[in-house]
C-alpha positions as CSV (number, residue, x, y, z in Angstrom):
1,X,5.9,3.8,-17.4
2,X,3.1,2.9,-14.6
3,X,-0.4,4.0,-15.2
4,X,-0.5,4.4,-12.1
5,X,1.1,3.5,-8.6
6,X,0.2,3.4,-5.1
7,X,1.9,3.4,-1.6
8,X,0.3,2.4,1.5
9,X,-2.9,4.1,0.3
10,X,-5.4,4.4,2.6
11,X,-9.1,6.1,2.8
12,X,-11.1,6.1,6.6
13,X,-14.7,6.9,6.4
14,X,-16.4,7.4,10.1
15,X,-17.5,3.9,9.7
16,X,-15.2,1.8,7.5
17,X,-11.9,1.5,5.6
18,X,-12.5,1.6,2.1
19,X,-9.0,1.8,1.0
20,X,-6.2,-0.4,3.4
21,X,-2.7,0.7,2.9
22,X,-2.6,-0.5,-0.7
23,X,0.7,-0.4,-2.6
24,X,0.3,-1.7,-6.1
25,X,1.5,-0.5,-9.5
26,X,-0.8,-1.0,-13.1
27,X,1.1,-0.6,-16.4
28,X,-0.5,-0.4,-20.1
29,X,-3.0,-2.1,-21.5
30,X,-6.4,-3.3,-19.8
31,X,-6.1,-4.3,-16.1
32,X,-8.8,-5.4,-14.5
33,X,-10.1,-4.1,-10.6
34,X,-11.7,-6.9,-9.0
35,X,-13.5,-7.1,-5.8
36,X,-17.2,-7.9,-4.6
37,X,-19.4,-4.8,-4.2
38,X,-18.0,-3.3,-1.0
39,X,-14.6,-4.0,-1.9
40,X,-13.4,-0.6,-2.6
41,X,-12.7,-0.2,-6.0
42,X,-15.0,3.3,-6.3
43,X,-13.3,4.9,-3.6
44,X,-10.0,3.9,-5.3
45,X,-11.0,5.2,-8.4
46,X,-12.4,8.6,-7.1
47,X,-9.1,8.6,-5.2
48,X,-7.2,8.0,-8.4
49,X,-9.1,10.6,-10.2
50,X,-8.7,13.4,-7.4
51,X,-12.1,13.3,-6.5
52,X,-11.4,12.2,-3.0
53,X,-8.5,13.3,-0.9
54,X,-6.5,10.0,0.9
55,X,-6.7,9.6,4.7
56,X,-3.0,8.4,4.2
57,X,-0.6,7.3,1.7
58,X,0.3,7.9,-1.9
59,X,-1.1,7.9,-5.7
60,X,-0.1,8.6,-9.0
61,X,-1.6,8.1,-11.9
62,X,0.4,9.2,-15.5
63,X,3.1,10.1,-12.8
64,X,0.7,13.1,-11.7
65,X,0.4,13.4,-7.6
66,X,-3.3,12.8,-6.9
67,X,-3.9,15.3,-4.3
68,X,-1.9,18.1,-5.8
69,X,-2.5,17.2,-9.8
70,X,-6.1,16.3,-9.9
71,X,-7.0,18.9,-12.7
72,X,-4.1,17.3,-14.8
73,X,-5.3,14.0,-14.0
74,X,-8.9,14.4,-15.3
75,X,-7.6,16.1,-18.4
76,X,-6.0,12.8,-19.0
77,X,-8.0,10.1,-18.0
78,X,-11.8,9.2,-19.4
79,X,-14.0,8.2,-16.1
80,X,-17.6,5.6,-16.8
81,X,-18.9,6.2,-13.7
82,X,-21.2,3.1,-12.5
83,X,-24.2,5.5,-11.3
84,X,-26.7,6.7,-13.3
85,X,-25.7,10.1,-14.1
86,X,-27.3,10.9,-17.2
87,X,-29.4,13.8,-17.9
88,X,-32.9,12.3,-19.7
89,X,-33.8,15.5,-21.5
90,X,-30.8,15.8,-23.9
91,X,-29.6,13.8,-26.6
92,X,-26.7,12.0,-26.5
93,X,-24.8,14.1,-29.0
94,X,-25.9,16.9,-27.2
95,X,-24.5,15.9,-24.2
96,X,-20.8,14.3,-25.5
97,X,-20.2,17.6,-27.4
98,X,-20.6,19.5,-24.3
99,X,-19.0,17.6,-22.2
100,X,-15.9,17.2,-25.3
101,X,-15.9,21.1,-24.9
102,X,-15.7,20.8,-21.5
103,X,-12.4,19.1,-21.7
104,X,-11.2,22.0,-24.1
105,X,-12.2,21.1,-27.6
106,X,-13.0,23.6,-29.8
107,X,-16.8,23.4,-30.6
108,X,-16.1,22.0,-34.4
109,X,-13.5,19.2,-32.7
110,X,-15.8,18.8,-30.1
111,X,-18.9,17.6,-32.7
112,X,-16.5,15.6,-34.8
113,X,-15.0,14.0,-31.9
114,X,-18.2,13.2,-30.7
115,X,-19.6,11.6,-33.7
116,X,-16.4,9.4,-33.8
117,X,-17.1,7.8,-30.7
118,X,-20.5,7.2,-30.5
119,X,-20.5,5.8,-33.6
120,X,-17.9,3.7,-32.0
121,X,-20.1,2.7,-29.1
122,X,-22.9,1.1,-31.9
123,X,-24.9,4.5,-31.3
124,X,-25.0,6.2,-34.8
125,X,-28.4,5.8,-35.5
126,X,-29.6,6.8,-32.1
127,X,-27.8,9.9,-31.0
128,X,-30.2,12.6,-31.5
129,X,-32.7,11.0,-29.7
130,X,-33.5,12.1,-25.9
131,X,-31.2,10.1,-23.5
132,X,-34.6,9.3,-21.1
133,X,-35.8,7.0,-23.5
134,X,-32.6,4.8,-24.0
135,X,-32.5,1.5,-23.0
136,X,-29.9,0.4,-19.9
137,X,-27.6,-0.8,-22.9
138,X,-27.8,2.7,-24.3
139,X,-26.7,4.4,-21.6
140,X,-24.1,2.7,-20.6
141,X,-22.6,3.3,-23.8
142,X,-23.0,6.9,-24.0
143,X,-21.5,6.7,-20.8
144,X,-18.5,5.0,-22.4
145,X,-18.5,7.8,-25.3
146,X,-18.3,10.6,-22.8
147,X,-15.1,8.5,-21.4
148,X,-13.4,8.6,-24.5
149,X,-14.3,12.1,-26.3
150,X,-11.7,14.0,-25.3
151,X,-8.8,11.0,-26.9
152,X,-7.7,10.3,-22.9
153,X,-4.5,8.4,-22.4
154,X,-6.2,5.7,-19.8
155,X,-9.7,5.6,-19.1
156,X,-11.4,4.4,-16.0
157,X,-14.6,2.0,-16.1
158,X,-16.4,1.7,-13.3
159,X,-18.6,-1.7,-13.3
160,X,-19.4,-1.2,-17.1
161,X,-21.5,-4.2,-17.5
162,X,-24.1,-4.0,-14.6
163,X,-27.8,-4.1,-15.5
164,X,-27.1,-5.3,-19.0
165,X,-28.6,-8.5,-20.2
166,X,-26.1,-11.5,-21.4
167,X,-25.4,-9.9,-24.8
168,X,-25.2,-6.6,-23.9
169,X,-22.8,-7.7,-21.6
170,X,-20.7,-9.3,-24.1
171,X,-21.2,-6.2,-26.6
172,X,-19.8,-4.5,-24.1
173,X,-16.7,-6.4,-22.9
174,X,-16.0,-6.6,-27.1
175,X,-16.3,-2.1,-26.9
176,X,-13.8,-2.6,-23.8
177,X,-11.4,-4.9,-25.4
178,X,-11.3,-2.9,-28.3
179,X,-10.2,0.4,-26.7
180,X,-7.5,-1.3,-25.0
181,X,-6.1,-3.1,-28.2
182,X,-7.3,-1.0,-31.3
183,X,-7.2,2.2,-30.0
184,X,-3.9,2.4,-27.5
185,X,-5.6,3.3,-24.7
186,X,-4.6,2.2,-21.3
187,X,-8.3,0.5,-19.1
188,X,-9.1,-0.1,-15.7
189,X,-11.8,-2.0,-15.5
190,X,-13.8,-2.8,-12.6
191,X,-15.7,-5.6,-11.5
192,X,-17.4,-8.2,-9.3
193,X,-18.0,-10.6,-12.2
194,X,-15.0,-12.0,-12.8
195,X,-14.9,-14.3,-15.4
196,X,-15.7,-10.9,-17.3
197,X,-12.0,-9.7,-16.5
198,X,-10.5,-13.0,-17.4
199,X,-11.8,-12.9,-21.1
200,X,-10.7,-9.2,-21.8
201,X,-7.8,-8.0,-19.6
202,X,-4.0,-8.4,-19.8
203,X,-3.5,-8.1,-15.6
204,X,-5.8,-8.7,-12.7
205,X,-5.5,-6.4,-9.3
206,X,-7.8,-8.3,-6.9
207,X,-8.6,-6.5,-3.8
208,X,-11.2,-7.2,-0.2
209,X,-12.5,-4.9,1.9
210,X,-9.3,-2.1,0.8
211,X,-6.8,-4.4,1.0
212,X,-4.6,-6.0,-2.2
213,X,-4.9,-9.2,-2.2
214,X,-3.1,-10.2,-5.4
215,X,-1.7,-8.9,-8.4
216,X,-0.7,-10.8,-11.6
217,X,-1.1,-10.8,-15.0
218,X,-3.9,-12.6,-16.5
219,X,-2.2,-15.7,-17.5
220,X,-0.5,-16.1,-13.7
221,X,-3.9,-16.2,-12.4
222,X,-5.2,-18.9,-15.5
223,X,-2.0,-21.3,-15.2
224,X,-2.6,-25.3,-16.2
225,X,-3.3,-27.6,-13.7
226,X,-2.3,-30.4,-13.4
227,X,-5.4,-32.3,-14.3
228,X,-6.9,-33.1,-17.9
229,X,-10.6,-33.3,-18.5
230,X,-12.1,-36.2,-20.5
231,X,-15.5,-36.6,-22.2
232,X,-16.7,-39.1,-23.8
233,X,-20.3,-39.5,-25.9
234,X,-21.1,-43.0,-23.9
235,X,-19.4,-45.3,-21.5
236,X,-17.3,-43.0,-18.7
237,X,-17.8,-45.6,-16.2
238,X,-15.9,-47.8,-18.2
239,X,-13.0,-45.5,-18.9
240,X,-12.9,-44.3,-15.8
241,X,-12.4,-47.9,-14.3
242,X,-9.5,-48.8,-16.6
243,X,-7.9,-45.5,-16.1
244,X,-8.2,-46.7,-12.3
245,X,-6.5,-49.8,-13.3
246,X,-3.7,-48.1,-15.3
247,X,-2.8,-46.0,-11.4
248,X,-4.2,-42.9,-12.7
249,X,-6.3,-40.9,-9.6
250,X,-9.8,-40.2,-11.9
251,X,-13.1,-38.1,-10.9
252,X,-16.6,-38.0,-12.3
253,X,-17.8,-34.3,-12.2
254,X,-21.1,-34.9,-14.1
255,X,-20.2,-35.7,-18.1
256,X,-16.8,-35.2,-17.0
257,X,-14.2,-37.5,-16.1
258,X,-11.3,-35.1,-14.4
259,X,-7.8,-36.9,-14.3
260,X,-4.4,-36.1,-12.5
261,X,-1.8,-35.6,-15.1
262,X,1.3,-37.8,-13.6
263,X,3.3,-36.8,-17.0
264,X,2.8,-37.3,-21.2
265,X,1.9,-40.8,-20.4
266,X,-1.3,-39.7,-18.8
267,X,-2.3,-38.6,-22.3
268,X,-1.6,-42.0,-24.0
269,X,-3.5,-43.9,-21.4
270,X,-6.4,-41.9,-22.4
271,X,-6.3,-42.1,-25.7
272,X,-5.3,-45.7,-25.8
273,X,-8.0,-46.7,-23.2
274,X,-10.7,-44.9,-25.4
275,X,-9.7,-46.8,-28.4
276,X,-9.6,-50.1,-26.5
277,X,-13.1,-49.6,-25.2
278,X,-14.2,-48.0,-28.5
279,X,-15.9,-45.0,-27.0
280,X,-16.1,-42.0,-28.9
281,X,-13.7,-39.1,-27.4
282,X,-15.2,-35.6,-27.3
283,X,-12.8,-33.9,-25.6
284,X,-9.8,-33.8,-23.9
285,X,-8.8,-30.9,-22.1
286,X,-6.0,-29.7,-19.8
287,X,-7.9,-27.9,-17.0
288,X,-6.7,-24.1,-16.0
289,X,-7.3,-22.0,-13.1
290,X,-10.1,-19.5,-13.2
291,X,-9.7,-16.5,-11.1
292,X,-13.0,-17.4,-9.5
293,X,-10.7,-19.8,-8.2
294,X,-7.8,-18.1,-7.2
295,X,-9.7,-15.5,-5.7
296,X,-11.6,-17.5,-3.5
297,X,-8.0,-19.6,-2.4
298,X,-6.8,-15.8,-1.7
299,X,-9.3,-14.8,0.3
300,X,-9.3,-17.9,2.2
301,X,-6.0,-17.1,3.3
302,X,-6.7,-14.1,4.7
């Protein structure tokens, strides 16, 4: 079953094209949205959600029509927003039990529920305090809490990470993962960092300016080259010159000695060539794709 699945979608605003006839399908699991700011990926997602009617086209999401089924949708789906949208006067339990009841817990399932979750987000010891006084880390996570209360089947994060420092980034990309694997629920994740997606999602849906550019699962877009990387504690000149010698195609990228793999023997010269000049191997590596990569050679293209 799709999560959800497009058909020449499109959105016009007076000024712009947010959304470009897009056809693309996302099953289970975490899939990430990525595109730089500008790209689209909120209007999608308020599209998705039935927030926003479609200038053309089709959506589904959980095989629900989006401009017919919106109430359905949002029953189903948990939404992080990337504005702040938080009210600073009100705790966050206060607010994830009313917004739980919203969604049509009873009041009891509604407290318990909320509990759960922010204690799931790393907020147990700080849920009764006013939300105005919680850090950007904080928020975000209560943002993720209200997204997940009412037990949703998929939930949509919007740019989940932005204003968080380094580890609050990668607290937060461990929260995401975990939802996705631990808990059975389908994410969409979006963002313009993308060596973010690459460490947490199974698929990748890149789009620019509305328009789909590609869409693969995560190990399509991090394939092996065909090059190894070589490091060595002290003489690279050295090995690089008699890996020269040997026919091998070899460039210095800093440390780094990068090499074109012609076949296993590639392997053996370095290793023998190491030992011959007695240098002490740090690493050898076959090189992948990053999506930085691949999305740069896509949009390239277009």
């Amino acid at each position: 079953m799709h999560i959800l699945a497009t058909e020449g979608l499109t959105k016009r605003f007076p000024t712009v094209t947010a959304v470009d006839q897009l056809t693309v399908t996302v099953g289970p699991g975490v899939t990430g949205l990525v595109g730089a700011n500008g790209a689209g990926k909120s209007t999608l997602i308020k599209i998705l959600l039935g927030l926003l009617p479609p200038s053309g086209g089709t959506a589904r999401v959980l095989d629900l029509d989006v401009t017919s089924q919106g109430a359905g949708i949002r029953r189903l789906v948990g939404y992080m927003p990337e504005h702040e949208c938080l009210p600073p006067d009100v705790s966050a339990t206060e607010l994830v039990v009313h917004l739980a009841q919203m969604s049509g817990l009873p009041r009891t399932a509604a407290r318990e529920r909320a509990a759960d979750v922010l204690r799931h987000v790393g907020l147990a010891e700080e849920r009764y305090r006013p939300i105005g006084g919680y850090s950007t880390g904080m928020k975000q996570r209560v943002k993720l809490a209200q997204a997940l209360v009412h037990d949703p089947k998929v939930v949509f994060l919007d740019e989940p990470t932005n204003g968080l420092d380094p580890r609050g980034r990668d607290e937060m990309l461990a929260l995401v993962r975990r939802i996705g694997t631990e808990f059975g629920i389908s994410v969409v994740v979006t963002s313009h960092l993308l060596g973010e997606l690459e460490r947490i999602c199974d698929h990748v849906v890149v789009i620019d300016a509305g328009r789909l550019l590609r869409s693969s699962a995560i190990g399509e877009f991090t394939q092996s080259t065909q090059t190894v990387t070589v490091e060595v504690d002290e003489g690279m000149e050295a090995l690089a010159a008699r890996l020269s010698e040997t026919g091998h195609t070899v460039s210095p990228q800093g440390r780094l000695l990068v090499v074109q793999v012609r076949g296993p023997e590639t392997y053996d010269a370095v290793r023998d060539a190491a030992a011959d000049l007695d240098l002490c191997l740090i690493r050898l590596e076959q090189g992948r794709h990053r999506i930085e990569d691949v999305f740069r050679e896509e949009v390239a293209h277009v």
